[in-house]
LOSE-346215 format. One record per residue (C-alpha): residue in three letters; y, z, x; residue number from 1. Coordinates in steps of 0.02 Angstrom, whole numbers, plus 50000, padded with zeros to 5 digits. Layout:
<kedos>
<'ALA',<Y,Z,X>,NUM>
...
</kedos>
This chain:
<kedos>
<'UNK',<46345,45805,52509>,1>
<'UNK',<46319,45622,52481>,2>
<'UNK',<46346,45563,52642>,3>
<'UNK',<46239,45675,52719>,4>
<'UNK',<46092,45626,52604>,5>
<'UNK',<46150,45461,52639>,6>
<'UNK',<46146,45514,52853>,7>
<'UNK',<45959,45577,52818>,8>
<'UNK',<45877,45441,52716>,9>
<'UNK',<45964,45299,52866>,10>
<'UNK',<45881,45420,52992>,11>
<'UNK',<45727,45413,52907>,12>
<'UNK',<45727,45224,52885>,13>
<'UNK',<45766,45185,53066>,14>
<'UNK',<45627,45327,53127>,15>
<'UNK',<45476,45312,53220>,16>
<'UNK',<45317,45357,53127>,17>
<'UNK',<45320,45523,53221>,18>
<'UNK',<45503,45548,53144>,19>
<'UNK',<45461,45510,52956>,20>
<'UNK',<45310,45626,52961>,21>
<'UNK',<45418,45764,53030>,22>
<'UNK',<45544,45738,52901>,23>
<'UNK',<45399,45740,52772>,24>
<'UNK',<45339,45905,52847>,25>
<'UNK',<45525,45993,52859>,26>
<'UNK',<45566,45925,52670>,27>
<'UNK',<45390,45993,52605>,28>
<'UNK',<45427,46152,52684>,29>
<'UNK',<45612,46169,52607>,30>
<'UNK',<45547,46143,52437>,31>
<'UNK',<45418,46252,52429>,32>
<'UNK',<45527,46373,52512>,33>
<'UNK',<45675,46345,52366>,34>
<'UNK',<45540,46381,52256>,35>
<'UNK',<45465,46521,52315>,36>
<'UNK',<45652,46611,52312>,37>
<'UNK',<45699,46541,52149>,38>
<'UNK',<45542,46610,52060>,39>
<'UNK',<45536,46792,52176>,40>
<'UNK',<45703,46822,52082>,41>
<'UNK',<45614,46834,51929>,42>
<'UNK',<45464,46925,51997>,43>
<'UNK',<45341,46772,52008>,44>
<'UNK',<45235,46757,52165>,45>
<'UNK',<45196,46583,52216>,46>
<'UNK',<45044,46619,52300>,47>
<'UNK',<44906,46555,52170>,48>
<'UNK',<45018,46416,52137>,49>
<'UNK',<44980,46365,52343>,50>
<'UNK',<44822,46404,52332>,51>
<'UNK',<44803,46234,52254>,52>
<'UNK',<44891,46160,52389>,53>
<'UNK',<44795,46251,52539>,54>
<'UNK',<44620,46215,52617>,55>
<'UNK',<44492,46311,52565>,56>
<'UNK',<44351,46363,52647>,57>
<'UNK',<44216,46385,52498>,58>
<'UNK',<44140,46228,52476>,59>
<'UNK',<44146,46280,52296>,60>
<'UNK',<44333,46302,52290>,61>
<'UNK',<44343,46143,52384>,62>
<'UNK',<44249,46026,52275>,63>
<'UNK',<44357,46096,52140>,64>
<'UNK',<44535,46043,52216>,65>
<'UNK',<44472,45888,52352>,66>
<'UNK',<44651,45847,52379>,67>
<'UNK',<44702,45990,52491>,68>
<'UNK',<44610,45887,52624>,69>
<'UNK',<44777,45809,52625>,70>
<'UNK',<44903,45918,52569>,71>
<'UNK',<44861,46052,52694>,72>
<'UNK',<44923,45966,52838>,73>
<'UNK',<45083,45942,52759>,74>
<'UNK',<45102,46124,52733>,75>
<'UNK',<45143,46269,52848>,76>
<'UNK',<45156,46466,52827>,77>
<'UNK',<45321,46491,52915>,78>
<'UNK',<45472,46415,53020>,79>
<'UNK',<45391,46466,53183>,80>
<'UNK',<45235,46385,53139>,81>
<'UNK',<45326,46228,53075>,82>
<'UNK',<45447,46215,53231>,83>
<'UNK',<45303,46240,53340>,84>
<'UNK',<45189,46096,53262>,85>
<'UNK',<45321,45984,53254>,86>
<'UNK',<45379,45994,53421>,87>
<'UNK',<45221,45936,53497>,88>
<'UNK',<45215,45792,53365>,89>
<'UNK',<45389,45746,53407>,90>
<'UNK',<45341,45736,53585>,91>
<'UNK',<45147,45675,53586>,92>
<'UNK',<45203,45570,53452>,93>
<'UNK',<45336,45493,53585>,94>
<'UNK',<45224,45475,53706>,95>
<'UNK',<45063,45407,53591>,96>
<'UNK',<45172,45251,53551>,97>
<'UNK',<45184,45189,53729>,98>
<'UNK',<45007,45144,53736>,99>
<'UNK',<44945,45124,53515>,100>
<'UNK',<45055,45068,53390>,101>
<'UNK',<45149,45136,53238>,102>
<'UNK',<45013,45087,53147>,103>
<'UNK',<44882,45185,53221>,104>
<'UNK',<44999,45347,53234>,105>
<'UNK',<45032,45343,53031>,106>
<'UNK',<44833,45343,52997>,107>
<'UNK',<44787,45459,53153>,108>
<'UNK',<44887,45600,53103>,109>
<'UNK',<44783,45583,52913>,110>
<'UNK',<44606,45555,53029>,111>
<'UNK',<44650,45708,53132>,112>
<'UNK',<44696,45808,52999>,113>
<'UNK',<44528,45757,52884>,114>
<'UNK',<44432,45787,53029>,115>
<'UNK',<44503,45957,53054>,116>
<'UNK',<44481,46008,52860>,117>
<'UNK',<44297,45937,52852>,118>
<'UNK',<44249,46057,53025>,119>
<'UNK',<44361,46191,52949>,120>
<'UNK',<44241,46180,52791>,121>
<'UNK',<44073,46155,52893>,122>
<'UNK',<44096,46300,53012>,123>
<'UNK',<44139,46422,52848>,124>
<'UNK',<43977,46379,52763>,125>
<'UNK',<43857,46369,52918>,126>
<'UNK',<43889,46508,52997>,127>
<'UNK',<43847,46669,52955>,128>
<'UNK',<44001,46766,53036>,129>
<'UNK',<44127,46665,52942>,130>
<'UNK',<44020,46716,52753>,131>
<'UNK',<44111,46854,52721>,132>
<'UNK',<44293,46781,52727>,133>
<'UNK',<44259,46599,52637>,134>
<'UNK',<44297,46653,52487>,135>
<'UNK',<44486,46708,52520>,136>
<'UNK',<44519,46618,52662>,137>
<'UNK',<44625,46469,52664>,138>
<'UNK',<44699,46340,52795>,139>
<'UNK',<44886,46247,52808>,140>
<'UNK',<44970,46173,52958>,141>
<'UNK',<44972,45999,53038>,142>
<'UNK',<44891,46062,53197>,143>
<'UNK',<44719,45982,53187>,144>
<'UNK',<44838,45808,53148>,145>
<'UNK',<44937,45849,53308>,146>
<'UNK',<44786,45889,53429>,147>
<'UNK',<44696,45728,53366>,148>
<'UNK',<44849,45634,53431>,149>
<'UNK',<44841,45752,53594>,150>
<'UNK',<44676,45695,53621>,151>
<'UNK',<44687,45512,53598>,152>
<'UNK',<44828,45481,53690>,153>
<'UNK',<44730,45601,53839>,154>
<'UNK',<44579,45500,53846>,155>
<'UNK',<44691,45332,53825>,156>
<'UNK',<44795,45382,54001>,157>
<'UNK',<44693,45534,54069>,158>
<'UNK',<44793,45552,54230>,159>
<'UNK',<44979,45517,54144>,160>
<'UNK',<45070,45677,54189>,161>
<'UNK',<45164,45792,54090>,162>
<'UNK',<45303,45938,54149>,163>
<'UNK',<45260,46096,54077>,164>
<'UNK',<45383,46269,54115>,165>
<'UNK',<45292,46371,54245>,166>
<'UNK',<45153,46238,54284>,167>
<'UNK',<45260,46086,54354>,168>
<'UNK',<45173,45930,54337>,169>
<'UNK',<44979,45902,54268>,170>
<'UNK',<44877,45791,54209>,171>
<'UNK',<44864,45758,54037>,172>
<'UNK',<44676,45775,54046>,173>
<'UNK',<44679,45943,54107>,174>
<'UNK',<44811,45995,54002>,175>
<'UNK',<44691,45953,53847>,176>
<'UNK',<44571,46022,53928>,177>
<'UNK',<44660,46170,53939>,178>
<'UNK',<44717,46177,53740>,179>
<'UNK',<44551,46118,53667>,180>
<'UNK',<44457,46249,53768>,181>
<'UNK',<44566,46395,53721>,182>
<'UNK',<44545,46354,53542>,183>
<'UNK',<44341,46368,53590>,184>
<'UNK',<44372,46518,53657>,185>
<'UNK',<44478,46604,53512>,186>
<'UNK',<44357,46524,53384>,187>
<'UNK',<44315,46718,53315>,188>
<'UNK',<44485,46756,53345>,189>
<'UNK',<44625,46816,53203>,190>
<'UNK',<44650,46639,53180>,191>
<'UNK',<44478,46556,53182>,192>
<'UNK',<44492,46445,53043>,193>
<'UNK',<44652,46366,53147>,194>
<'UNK',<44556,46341,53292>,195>
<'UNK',<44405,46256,53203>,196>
<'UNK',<44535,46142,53134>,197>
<'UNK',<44623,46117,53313>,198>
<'UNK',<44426,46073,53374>,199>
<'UNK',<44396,45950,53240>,200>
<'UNK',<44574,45857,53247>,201>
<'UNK',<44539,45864,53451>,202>
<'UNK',<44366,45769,53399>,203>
<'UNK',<44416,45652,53271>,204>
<'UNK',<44563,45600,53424>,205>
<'UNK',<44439,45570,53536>,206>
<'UNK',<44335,45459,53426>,207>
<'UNK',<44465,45379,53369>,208>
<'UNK',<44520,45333,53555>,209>
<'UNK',<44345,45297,53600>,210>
<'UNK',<44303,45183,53460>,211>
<'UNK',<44461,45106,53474>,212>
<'UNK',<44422,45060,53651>,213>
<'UNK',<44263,44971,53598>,214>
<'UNK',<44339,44850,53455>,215>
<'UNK',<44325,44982,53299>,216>
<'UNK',<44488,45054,53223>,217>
<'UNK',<44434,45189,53146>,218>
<'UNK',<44606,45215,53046>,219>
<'UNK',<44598,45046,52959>,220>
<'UNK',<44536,45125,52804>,221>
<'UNK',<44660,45251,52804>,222>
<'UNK',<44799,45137,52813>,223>
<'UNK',<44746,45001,52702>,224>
<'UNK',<44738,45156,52584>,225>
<'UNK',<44917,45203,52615>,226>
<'UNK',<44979,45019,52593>,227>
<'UNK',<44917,44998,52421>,228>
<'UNK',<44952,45161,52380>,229>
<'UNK',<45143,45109,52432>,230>
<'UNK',<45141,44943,52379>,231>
<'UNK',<44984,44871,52292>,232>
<'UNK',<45049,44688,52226>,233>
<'UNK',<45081,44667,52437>,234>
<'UNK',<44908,44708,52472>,235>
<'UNK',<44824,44598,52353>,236>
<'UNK',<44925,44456,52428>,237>
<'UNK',<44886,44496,52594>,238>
<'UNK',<44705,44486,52565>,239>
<'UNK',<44704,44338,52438>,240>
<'UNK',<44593,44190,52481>,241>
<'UNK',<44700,44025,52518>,242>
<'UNK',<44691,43894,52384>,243>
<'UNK',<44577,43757,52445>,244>
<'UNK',<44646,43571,52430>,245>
<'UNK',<44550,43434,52378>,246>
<'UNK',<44592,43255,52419>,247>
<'UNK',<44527,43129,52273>,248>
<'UNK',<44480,42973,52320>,249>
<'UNK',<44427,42890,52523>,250>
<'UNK',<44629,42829,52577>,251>
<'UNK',<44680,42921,52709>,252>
<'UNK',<44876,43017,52642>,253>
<'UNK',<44970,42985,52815>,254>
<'UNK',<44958,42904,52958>,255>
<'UNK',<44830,42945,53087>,256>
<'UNK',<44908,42925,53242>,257>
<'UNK',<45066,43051,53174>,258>
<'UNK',<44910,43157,53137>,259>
<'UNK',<44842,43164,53310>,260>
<'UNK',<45003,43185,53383>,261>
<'UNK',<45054,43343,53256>,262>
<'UNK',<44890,43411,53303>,263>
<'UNK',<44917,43378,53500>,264>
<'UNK',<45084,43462,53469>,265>
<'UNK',<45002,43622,53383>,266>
<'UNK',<44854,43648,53503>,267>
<'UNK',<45012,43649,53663>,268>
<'UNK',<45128,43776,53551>,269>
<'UNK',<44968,43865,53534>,270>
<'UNK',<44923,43870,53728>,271>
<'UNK',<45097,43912,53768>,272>
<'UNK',<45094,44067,53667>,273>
<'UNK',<44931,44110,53724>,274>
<'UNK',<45014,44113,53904>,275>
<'UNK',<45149,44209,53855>,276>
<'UNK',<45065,44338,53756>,277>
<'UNK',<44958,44365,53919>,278>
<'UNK',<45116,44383,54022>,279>
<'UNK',<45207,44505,53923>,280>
<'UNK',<45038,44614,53910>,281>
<'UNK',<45046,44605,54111>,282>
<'UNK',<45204,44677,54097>,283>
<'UNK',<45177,44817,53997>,284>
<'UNK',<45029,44854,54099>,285>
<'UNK',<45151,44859,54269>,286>
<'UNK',<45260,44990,54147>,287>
<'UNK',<45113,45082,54124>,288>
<'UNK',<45090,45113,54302>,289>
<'UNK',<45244,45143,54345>,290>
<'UNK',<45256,45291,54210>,291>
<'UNK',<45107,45345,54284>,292>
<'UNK',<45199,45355,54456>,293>
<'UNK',<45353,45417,54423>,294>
<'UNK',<45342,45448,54251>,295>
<'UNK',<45465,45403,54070>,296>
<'UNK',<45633,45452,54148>,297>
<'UNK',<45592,45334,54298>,298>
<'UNK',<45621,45159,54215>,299>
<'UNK',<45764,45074,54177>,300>
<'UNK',<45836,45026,53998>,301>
<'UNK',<45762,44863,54011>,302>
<'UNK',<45594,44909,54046>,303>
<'UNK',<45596,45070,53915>,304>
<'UNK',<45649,44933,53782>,305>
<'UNK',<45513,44812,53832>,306>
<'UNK',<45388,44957,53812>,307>
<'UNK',<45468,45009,53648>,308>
<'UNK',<45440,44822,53576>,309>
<'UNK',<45283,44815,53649>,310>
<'UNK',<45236,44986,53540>,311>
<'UNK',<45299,44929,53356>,312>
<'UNK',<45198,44760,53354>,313>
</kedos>
């Protein structure tokens, strides 16, 4: 039993982004799961207990627990619906790390997922046909977190094409088109509170993408968040102001043509890593077009792990 915990916390060190949020989701799931049959044996339901877990739609109920704006997305009703969402993070995931980094995954899937909840919320209190069912209705699932990171990686590489079963090849912009305007159409579906959320995490992707293209990281918050939250004294150094030194007194402390020289010396290194910085981003960009031609399976080793390197920094 050891070594297998052992196996699972390795696999989660070593993982992708993508990898540690699905083991997040799968272990959240197991434990509630344990739970529920632990306490059904003795005749307690669980379900108020989730309730405090699970997105409301009342605004009411909401501004009493604030927190399931996060929880939620961790959460799921059943294997099929966990299998399901994970699947398409596992391979969007995959494929959003060949063009944004780690980085940017880890606080889209929380931007997607607050985006979702806050629409999820809106739509139940505008709108008169959702009145009747705010009250009791409630919301779980990392869908909205997975369609943001649909979106974003659709508007990054519109024309990248993926192989669906029955449908060959297609564009990735049609095939969000395709999801994101189902879930319009089903909006007074069974499900409409699940394709709100799929709407708003397909929105927040999209701005996220957009902004992102024009200078603004809209997930810097978000992740400056999780980093102190992880590890606060590493935080405060990172944004600590350098010590300023004062030299006492007009004699200059070294020589000044060693000075000159140093500084020559730094100003080339500089250059030269300016140059190569610009060639390995022309790289990656030829990568990037040949995925688009012939797609992943289509490079070699070499390229996949210059791509791969490319995606972590």
């Amino acid at each position: 039993m050891a070594t297998i915990i052992n196996d699972l916390r390795n696999l989660f060190q070593r993982g992708e982004v993508h990898i540690r949020l699905i083991f997040v989701n799968v272990a959240v799931f197991l434990a509630f799961s344990l739970v529920q049959i632990v306490l059904m044996l003795f005749n307690i339901s669980i379900t108020d207990w989730l309730q405090w877990l699970e997105m409301p739609a009342s605004l009411t109920q909401f501004l009493r627990q604030p927190w399931t704006i996060i929880t939620y997305m961790f959460m799921h009703a059943g294997v099929m619906h966990l299998l399901f969402n994970m699947l398409w993070l596992y391979w969007f995931g995959q494929l959003f790390l060949y063009f944004f980094s780690a980085r940017h995954l880890r606080g889209l899937y929380l931007w997607g997922g607050i985006c979702g909840g806050l629409l999820y919320l809106l739509a139940y209190s505008v709108f008169p046909f959702f009145t009747p069912y705010a009250d009791y209705s409630f919301m779980v699932g990392a869908s909205a977190a997975v369609l943001a990171i649909v979106a974003a990686v659709a508007y990054r590489e519109p024309d990248y094409r993926v192989n669906l079963i029955f449908l060959g090849s297609l564009p990735l912009k049609y095939f969000a088109l395709v999801v994101i305007g189902l879930d319009l159409l089903f909006i007074t579906a069974d499900n409409a509170g699940g394709h709100i959320a799929h709407l708003g995490g397909a929105l927040g992707g999209l701005l996220f993408a957009y902004m992102l293209s024009k200078g603004t990281d809209l997930t810097r918050y978000i992740n400056n968040v999780i980093d102190f939250c992880c590890c606060p004294s590493a935080f405060c150094i990172k944004h600590q102001r350098p010590k300023m030194k004062v030299n006492y007194g007009g004699k200059s402390s070294g020589n000044t043509d060693a000075k000159m020289n140093s500084e020559t010396e730094r100003v080339d290194a500089a250059e030269k890593q300016k140059t190569q910085q610009s060639d390995k981003q022309t790289r990656i960009n030829e990568i990037r077009e040949k995925i688009k031609q012939s797609g992943y399976q289509g490079l070699t080793e070499e390229e996949k792990k210059e791509l791969f390197n490319a995606s972590i920094r």
